[in-house]
C-alpha positions in Angstrom: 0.0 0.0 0.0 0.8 3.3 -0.6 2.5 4.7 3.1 5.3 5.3 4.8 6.7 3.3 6.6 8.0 4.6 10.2 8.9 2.9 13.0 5.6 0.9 13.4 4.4 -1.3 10.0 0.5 -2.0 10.0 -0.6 -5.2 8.6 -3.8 -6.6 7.5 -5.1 -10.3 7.0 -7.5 -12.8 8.0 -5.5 -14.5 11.0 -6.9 -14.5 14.8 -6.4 -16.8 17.5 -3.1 -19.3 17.3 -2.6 -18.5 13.9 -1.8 -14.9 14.4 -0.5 -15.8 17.8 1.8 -17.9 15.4 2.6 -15.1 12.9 3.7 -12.6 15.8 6.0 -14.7 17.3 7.4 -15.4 13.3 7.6 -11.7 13.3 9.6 -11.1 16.7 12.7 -11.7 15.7 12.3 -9.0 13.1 10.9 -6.4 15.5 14.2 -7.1 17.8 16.4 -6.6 15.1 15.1 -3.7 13.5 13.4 -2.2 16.1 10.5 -1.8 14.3 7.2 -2.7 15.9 4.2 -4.5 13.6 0.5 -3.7 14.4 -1.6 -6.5 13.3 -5.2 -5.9 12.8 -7.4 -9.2 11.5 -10.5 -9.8 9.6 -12.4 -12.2 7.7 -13.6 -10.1 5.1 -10.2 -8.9 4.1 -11.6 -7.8 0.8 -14.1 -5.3 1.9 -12.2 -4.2 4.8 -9.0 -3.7 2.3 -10.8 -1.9 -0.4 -12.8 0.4 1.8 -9.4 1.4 3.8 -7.8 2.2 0.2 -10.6 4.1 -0.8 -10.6 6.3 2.2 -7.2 7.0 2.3 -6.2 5.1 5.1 -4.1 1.5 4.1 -2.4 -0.4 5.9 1.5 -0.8 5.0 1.1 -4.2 4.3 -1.3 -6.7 3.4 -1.5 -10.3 3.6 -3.8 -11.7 0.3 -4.9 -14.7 -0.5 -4.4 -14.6 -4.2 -2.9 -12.4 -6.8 -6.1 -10.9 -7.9 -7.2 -7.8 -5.4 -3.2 -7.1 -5.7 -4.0 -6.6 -9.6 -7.0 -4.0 -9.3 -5.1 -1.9 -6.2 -2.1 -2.3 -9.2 -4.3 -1.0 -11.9 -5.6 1.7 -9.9 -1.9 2.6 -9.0 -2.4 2.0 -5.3 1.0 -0.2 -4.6 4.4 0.8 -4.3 7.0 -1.1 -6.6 9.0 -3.5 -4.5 11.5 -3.8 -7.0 12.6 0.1 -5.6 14.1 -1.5 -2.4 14.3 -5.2 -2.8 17.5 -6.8 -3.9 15.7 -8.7 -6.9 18.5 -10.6 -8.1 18.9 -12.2 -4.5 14.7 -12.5 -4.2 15.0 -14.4 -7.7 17.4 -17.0 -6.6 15.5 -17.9 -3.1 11.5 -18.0 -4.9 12.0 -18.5 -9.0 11.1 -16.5 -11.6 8.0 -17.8 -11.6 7.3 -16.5 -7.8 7.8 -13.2 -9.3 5.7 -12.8 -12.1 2.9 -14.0 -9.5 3.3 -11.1 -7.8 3.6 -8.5 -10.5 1.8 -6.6 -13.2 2.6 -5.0 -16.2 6.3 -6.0 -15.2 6.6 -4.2 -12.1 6.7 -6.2 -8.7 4.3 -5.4 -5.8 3.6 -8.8 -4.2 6.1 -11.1 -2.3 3.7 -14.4 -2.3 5.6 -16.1 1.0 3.2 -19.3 0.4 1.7 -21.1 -2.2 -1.2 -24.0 -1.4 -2.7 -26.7 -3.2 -6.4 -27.2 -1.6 -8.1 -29.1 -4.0 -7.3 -32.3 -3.0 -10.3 -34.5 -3.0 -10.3 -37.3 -0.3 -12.1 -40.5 -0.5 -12.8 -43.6 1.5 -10.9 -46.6 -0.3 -12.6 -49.0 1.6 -16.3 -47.5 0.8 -15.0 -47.5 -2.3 -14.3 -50.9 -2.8 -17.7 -52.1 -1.1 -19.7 -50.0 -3.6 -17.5 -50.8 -6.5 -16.4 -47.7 -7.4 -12.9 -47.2 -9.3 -11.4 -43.8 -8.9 -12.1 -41.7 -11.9 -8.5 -40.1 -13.5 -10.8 -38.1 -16.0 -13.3 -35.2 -15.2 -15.8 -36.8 -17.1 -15.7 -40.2 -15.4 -15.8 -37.8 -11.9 -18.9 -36.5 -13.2 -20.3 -40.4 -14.2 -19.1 -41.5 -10.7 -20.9 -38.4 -9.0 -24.1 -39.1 -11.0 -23.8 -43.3 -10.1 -23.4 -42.5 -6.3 -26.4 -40.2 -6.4 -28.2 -42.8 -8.6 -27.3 -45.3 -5.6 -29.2 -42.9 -3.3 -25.8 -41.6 -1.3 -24.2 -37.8 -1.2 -21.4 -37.8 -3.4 -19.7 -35.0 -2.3 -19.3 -33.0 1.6 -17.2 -29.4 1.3 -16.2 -27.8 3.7 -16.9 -23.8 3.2 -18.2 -21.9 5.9 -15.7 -19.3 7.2 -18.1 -16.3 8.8 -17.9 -13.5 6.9 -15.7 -14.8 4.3 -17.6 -17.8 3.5 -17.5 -19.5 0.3 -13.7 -18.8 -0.3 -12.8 -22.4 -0.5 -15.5 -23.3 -3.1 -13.9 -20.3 -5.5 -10.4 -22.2 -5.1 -12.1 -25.5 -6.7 -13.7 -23.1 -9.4 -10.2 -22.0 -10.0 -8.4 -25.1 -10.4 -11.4 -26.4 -12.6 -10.4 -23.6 -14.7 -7.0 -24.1 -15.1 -7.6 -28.0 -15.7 -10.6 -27.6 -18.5 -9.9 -24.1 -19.7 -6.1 -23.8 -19.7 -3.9 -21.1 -18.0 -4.1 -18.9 -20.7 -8.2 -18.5 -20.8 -7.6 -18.8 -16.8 -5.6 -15.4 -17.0 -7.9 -13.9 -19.5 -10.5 -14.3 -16.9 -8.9 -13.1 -14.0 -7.8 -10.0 -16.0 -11.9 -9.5 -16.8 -10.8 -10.2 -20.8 -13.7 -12.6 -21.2 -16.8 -12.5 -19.1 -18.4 -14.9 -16.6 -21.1 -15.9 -19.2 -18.0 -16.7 -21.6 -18.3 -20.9 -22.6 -15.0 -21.4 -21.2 -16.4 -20.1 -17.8 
């Protein structure tokens, strides 16, 4: 975000309880080196809470996203500072890849240093209820569709998610939507959607 920095850095993300107990303590060591202090301030609707800061004038210094894409728009509307100013990029290179830049950049210009990158679209199954019911594990997304169709059929619930999360419910349903994208559409029409080139209505979508 757009402010400068003093001897206190603001941060905002989602974290509470032992998970921002967690990312203090990561952050101590810091603090006693530097001596400057971080003021953490969490929330489950990070995007609302980040965009309406922004628009009032009022960001924090730095704040912790989930995915590239609000990082784009604050981009676009020229919001961020460039990293690349003050960051030794030929180091940052060497310790996350190329490739962990141009996730956090736009237009060629580098405002996001992505610290961790999750795959959560594992889907789980029993093996044993499997076998009973004589199921074989699909390996195409047509045959996971067949297979989700023959288990309702059988009269049982193919499927259990996992996606309340208060205010920011839903958010793991839209990583499934993404990697569904990426593995039917291709990460080329994946980018064209997230950059709003081709709409929601668009048969790829």
């Amino acid at each position: 975000m757009k402010a400068r920095l003093g001897r206190q850095v603001t941060v905002l993300g989602v974290w509470g309880g032992d998970e921002r107990a967690a990312f203090e303590e990561a952050v101590a060591p810091f603090t006693k080196e530097t001596g400057i202090s971080m003021a953490f301030e969490g929330t489950r609707d990070l995007p609302a809470v980040l965009t309406t800061r922004v628009e009032a004038g009022n960001p924090p210094d730095i704040a912790i996203l989930p995915n590239p894409g609000q990082m784009v728009e604050f981009a676009k509307a020229g919001k961020l500072v460039d990293l690349s100013t003050f960051l030794d990029m030929e180091q940052l290179e060497k310790d996350i890849g190329k490739s962990g830049i141009e996730m956090g950049s736009y237009k060629g210009t580098f405002y996001g240093l992505f610290f961790k990158a999750a795959y959560k679209s594992l889907v789980w199954y029993n093996p044993k209820a499997f076998e009973a019911a004589g199921y074989t594990v699909p390996t195409t997304w047509d045959e996971l569709v067949a297979l989700s169709d023959k288990i309702v059929a059988d009269g049982n619930v193919p499927w259990c998610i996992g996606i309340e999360s208060g205010a920011a419910s839903g958010w793991p349903a839209t990583d499934w939507i993404e990697d569904i994208m990426l593995r039917t559409a291709g990460p080329e029409v994946y980018d064209k959607w997230v950059a709003h080139e081709i709409p929601w209505t668009d048969p790829a979508v």
